[in-house]
C-alpha positions as CSV (number, residue, x, y, z in Angstrom):
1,X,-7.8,19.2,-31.5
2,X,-4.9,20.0,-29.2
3,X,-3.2,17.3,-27.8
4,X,-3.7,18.3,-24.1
5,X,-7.9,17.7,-25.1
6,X,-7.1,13.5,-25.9
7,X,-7.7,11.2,-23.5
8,X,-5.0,9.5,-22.1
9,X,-3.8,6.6,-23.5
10,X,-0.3,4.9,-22.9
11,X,2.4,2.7,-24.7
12,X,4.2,-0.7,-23.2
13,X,6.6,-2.7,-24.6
14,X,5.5,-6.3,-24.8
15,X,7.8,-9.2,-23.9
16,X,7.4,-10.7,-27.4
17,X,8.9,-7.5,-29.0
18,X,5.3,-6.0,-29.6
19,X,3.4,-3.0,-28.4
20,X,0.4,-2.4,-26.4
21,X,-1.5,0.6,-26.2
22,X,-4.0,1.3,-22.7
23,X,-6.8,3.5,-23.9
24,X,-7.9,4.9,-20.5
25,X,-11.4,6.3,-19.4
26,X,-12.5,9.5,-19.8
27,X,-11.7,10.4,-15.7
28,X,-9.7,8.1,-13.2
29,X,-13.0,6.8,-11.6
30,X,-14.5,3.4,-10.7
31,X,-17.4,3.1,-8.6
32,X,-16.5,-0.8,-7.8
33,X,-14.0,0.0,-5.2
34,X,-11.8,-3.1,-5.3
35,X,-9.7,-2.9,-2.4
36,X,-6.0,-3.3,-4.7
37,X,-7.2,-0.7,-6.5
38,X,-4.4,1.8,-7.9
39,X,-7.1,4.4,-9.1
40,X,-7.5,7.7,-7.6
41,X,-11.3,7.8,-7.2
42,X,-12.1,4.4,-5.9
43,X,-15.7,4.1,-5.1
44,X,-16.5,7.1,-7.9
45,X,-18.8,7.3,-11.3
46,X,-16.9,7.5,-14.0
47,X,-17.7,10.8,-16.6
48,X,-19.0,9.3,-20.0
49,X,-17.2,9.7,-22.8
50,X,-17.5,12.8,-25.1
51,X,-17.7,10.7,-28.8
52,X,-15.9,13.1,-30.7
53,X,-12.9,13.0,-28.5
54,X,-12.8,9.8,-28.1
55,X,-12.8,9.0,-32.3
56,X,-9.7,12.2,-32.5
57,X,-7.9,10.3,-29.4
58,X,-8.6,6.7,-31.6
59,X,-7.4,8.9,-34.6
60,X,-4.4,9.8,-32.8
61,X,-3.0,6.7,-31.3
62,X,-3.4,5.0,-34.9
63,X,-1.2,7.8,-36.5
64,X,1.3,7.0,-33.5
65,X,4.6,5.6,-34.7
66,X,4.5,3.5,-32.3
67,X,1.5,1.7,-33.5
68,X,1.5,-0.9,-35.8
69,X,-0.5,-4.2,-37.0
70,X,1.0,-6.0,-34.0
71,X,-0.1,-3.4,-31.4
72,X,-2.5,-4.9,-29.0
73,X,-5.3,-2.4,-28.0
74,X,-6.1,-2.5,-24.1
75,X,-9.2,-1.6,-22.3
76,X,-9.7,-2.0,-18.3
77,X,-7.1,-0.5,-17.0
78,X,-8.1,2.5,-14.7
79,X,-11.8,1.8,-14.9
80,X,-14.2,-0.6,-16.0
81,X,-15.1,-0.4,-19.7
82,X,-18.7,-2.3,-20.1
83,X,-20.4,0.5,-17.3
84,X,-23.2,1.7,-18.4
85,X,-22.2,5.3,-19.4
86,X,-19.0,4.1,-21.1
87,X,-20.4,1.2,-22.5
88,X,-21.1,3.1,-26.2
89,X,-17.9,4.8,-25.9
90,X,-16.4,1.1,-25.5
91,X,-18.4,-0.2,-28.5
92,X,-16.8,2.4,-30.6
93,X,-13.4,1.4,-29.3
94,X,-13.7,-1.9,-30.5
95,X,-15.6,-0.9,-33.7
96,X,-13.3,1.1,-34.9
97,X,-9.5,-1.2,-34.2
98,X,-12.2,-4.1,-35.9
99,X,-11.1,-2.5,-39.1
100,X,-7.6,-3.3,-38.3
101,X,-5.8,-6.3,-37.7
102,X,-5.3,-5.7,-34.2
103,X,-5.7,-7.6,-31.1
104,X,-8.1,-6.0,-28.7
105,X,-8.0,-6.9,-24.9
106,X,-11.2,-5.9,-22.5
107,X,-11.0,-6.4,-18.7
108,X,-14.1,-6.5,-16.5
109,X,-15.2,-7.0,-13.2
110,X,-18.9,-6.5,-14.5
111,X,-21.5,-8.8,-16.3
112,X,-21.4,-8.7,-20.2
113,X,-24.7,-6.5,-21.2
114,X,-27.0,-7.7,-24.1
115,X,-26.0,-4.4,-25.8
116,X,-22.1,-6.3,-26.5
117,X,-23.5,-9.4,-26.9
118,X,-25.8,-7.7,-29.9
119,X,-22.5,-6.2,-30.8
120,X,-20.2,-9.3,-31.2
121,X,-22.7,-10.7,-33.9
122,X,-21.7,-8.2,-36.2
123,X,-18.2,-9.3,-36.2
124,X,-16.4,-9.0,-39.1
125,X,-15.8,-12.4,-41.0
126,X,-12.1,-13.7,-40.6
127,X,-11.2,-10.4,-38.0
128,X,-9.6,-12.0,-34.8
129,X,-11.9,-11.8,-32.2
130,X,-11.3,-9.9,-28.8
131,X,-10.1,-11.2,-25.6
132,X,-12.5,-10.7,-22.8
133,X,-10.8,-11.2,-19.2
134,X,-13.7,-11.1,-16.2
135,X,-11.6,-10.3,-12.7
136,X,-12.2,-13.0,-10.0
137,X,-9.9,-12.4,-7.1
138,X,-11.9,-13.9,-4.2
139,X,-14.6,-16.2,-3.8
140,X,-15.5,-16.2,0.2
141,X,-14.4,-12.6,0.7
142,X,-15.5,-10.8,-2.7
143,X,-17.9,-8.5,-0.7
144,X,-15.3,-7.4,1.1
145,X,-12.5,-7.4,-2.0
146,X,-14.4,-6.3,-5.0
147,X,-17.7,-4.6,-2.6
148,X,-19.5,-2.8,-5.8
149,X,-18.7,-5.9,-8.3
150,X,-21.6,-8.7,-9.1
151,X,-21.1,-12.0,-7.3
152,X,-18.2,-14.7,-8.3
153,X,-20.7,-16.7,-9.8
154,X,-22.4,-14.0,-11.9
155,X,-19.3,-12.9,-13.0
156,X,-18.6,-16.4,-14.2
157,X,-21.3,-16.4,-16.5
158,X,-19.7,-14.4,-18.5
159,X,-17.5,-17.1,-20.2
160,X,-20.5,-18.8,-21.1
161,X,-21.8,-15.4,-22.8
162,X,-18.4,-15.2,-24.4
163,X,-18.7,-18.9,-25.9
164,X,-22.0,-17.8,-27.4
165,X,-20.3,-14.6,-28.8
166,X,-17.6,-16.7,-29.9
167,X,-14.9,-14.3,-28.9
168,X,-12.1,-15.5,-26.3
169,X,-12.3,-15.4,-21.9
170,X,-9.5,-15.5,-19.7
171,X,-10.4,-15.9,-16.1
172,X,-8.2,-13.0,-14.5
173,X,-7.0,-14.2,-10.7
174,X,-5.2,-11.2,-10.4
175,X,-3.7,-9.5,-7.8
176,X,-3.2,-13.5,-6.4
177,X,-4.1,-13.0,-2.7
178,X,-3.3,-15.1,0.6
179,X,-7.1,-15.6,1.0
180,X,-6.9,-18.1,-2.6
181,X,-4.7,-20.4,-1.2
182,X,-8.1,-21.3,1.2
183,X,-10.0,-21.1,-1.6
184,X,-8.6,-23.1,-4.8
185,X,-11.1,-26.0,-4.7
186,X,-14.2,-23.5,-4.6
187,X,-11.9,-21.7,-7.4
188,X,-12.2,-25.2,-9.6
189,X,-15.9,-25.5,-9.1
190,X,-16.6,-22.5,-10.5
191,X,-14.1,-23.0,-13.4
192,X,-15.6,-26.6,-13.8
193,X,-19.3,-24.8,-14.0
194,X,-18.6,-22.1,-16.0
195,X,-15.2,-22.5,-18.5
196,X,-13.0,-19.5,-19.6
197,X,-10.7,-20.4,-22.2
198,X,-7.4,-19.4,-19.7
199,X,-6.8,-18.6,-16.7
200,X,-4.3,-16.1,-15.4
201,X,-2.8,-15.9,-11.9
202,X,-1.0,-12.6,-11.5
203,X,1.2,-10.4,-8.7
204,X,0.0,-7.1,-7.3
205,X,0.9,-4.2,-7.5
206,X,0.8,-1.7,-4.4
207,X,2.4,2.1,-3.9
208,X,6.1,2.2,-3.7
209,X,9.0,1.2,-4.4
210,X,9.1,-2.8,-3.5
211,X,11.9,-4.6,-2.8
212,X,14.5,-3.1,-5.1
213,X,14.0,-4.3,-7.9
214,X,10.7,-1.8,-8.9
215,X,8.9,-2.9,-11.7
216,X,6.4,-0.2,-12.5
217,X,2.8,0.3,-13.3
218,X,2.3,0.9,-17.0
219,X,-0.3,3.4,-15.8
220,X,-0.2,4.3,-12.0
221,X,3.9,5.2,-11.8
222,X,3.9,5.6,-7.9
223,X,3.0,1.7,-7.4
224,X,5.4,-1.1,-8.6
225,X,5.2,-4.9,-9.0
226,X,5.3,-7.4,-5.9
227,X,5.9,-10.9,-7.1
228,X,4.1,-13.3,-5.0
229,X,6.0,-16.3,-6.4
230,X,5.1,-19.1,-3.7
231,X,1.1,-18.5,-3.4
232,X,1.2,-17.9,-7.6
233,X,2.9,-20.9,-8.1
234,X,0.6,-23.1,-5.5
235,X,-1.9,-22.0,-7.3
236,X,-1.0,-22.4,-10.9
237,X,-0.3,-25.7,-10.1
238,X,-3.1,-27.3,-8.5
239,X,-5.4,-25.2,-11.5
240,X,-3.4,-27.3,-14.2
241,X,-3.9,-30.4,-12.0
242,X,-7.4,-29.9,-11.2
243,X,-8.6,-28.3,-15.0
244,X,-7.7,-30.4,-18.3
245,X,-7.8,-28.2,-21.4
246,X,-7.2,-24.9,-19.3
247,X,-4.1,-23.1,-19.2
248,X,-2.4,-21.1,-16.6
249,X,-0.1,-17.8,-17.8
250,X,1.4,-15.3,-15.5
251,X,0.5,-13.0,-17.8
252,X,-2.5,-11.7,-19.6
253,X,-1.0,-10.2,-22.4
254,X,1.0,-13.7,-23.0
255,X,-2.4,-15.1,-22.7
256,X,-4.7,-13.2,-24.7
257,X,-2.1,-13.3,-27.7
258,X,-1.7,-17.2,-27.3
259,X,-6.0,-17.6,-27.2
260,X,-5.3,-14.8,-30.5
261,X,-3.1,-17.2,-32.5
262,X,-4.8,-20.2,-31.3
């Protein structure tokens, strides 16, 4: 199969001397319309993937030199991996880097289906399980934020489905907005009634070049990070006050490898 015909995945270095690999969907569509988006099709069904690409691609990025037993395996990052007509493309995914000892990293804004949840209990004995992150950036605005998502609360229920599957959550606060600052204490409620093992506060990333000191998207090139230091750090720190036995990273990658090791 010609290279052109893969789907598009891409490399980034990690800051612990590792790689990561984004396995992106089969079309740069999400029909949740989060207003940060970076997509092109915001608002837009994704096209399901064809299976026998997706194993050549898989095939592909595991013959890459760059990958290795380190290389963590991303999925989430131009369009939401547990909808329903990628959801089976997604199972294969993570069936398939089970075989390895990679770390695998999801990233949601939707509610685990009972299709994963039969999944996980197949898990191979001693394999390290995958991170699942669910995306809560608002509380009193998420209709407006995230539109096409399920509510706050019924995304939160997905870190008690993950304790069940026994794989590892991190609550993803990320982009951090202005709007958080207002709502921290109905943030620690909802962490109190429904526990992820991590939390992760995060900047945003919007189109351009920034402030001068661009930090690109590993995926969308055109849009570069904008640290948010004094809301992230507000935050971060009334989360570790407010949550015992929760930690707070900037990053996601740092956390999912840190929930990994243990």
């Amino acid at each position: 199969m010609a290279g052109q015909e893969l789907y598009n995945f891409t490399w980034q270095a990690r800051d612990d001397g590792g790689s990561r690999v984004f396995i992106q969907g089969p079309s740069d569509a999400c029909p949740i319309g989060c207003a940060y988006c970076y997509i092109g099709d915001k608002g837009v069904e994704p096209e399901p993937y064809d299976r026998a690409r997706l194993g050549e691609t898989i095939d592909t990025i595991i013959e890459h030199p760059n990958f290795t037993d380190d290389t963590m395996v991303s999925l989430g990052c131009d369009t939401d991996p547990l909808l329903p007509q990628l959801l089976e493309g997604t199972m294969q995914i993570i069936g398939r880097f089970s075989e390895l000892p990679n770390s695998i990293q999801l990233a949601s804004k939707l509610v685990i289906p009972e299709e994963l949840i039969d999944f996980s209990r197949n898990w191979p004995l001693g394999k390290r399980p995958p991170v699942l992150s669910t995306s809560i950036t608002s509380i009193r605005f998420a209709d407006r934020v995230e539109p096409r998502a399920p509510s706050p609360e019924e995304r939160a229920s997905n870190f008690d489905r993950i304790s069940q599957m026994r794989w590892n959550s991190l609550a993803l606060m990320k982009p951090v907005l202005a709007s958080m600052i207002g709502e921290k204490d109905a943030f620690v409620d909802l962490y109190k009634r429904h526990s992820p093992d991590g939390i992760v506060v995060g900047d945003m990333y919007r189109r351009g070049l920034g402030n001068g000191r661009p930090q690109p998207h590993p995926i969308a090139r055109d849009w570069t990070l904008r640290p948010q230091e004094d809301y992230k750090r507000n935050i971060i720190n009334y989360l570790q006050e407010s949550l015992p036995h929760i930690f707070v990273m900037d990053s996601s990658v740092d956390a999912a490898i840190r929930l990994i090791q243990g």
